[in-house]
C-alpha positions as CSV (number, residue, x, y, z in Angstrom):
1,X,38.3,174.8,147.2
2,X,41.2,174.9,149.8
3,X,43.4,171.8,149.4
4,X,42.7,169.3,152.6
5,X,43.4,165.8,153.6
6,X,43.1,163.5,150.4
7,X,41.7,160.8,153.3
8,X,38.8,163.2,154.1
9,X,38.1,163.8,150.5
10,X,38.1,159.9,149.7
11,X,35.8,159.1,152.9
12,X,33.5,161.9,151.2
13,X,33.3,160.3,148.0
14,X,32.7,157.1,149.4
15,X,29.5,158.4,151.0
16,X,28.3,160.3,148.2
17,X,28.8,158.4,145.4
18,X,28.6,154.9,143.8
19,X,31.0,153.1,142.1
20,X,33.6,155.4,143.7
21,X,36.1,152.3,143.0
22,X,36.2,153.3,139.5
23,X,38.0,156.8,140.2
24,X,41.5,156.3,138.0
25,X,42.9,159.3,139.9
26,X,42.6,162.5,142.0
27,X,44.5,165.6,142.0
28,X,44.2,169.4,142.5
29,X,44.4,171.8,139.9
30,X,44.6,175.2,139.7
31,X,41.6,177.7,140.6
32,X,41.1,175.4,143.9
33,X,39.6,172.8,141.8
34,X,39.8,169.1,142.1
35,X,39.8,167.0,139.1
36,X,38.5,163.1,139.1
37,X,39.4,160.8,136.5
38,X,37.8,157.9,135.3
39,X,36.5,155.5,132.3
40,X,33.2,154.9,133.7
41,X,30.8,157.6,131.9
42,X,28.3,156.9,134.3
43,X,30.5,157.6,137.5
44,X,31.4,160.4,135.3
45,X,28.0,161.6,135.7
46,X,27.2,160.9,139.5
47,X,29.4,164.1,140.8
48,X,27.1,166.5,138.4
49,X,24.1,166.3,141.3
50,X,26.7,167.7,144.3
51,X,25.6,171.1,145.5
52,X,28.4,170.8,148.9
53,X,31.3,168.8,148.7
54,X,32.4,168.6,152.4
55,X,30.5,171.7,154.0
56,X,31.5,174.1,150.8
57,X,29.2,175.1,148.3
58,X,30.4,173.8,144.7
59,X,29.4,173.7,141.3
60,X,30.7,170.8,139.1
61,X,31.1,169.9,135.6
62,X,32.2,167.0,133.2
63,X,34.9,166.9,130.9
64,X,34.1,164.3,128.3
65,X,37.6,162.9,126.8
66,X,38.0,160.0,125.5
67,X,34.7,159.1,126.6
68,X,32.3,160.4,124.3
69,X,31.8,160.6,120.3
70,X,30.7,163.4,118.6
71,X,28.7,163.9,115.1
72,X,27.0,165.8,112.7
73,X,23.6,165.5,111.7
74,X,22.4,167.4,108.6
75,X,18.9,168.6,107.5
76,X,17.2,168.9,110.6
77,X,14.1,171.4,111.2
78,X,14.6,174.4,112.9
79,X,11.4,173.7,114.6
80,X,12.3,170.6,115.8
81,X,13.4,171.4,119.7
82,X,16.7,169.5,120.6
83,X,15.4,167.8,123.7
84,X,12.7,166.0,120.9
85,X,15.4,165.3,119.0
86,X,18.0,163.7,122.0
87,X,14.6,161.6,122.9
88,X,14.5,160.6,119.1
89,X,17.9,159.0,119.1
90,X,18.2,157.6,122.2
91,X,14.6,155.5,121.4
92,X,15.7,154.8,118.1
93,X,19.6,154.6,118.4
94,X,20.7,153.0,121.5
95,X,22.3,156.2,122.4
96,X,22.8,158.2,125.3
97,X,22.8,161.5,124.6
98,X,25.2,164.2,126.4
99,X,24.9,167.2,124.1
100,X,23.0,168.8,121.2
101,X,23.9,171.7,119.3
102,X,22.2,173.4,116.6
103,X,24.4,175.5,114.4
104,X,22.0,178.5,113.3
105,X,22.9,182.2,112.9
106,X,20.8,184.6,115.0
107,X,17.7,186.3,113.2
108,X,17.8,183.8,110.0
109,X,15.1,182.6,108.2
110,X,16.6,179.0,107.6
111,X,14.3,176.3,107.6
112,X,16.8,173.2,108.5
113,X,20.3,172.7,110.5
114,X,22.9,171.0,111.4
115,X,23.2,169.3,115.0
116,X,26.2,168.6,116.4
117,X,25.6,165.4,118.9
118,X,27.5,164.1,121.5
119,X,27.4,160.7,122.5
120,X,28.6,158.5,125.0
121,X,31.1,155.9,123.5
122,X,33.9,156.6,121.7
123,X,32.3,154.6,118.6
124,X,30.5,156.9,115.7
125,X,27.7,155.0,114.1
126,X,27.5,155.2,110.0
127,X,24.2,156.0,109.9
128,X,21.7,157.1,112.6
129,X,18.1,156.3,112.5
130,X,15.3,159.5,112.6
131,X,11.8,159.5,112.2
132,X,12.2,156.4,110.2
133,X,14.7,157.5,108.1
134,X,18.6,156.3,108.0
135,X,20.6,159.3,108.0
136,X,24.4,159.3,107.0
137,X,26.4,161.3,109.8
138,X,29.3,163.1,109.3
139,X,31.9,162.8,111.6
140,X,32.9,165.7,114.0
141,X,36.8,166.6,114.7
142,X,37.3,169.5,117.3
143,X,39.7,171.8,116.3
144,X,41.0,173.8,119.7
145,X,41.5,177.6,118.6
């Protein structure tokens, strides 16, 4: 995205999404991308549905730091399909959930999993509840490579 007036750009927000007043900062990067920051996870969100930002065809993502919380999750079926399992918590937990990952090898045979599950918050629960049962979490530390 070519670098143009930050006053066009903030006039374009305004009109395209809420709570724009929660924007911490703007700047360019490189790549001709723009990078929003902000503490609000659901502002965070809002920029995800944008197909054009001003007349140019975009595709956007979210960087969750220092807004989300992630966990593990032991013993959890292999047949059990992740977007079951995100329903579970957020019914049971008070949760919103970002991400699920299930850590299985391709072509094995093995029955249960861990998840790894990201959360919005930056607080990690000591136990989460599943299917009626309490289940201790482990927490998750990303280690860059």
């Amino acid at each position: 995205m070519p670098q143009t007036n930050p006053f066009l750009v903030q006039d374009f927000i305004k009109e395209s999404i809420n709570r724009h007043q929660l924007i911490d900062n703007m700047r360019y990067i490189r790549q001709g991308k723009i990078q929003f920051t902000t503490k609000d996870p659901i502002w965070a969100v809002q920029p995800l549905s944008l197909t054009k930002f001003m007349d140019i065809d975009v595709s956007t993502d979210v960087i969750w730091e220092n807004i989300s919380a992630r966990f593990l999750v032991t013993h959890i079926p292999t047949t059990t399909p992740l977007e079951e399992l995100a329903k579970e918590i957020k019914d049971k937990n008070d949760c919103l959930v970002v991400e699920l990952r299930r850590f299985v090898k391709l072509n094995s045979s093995k029955v249960i999993s861990p998840v790894l599950i990201t959360i919005l918050g930056t607080t990690v629960p000591e136990t989460i509840k599943l299917w009626f049962i309490r289940q201790r979490i482990q927490p998750f530390v990303d280690r860059p490579r």
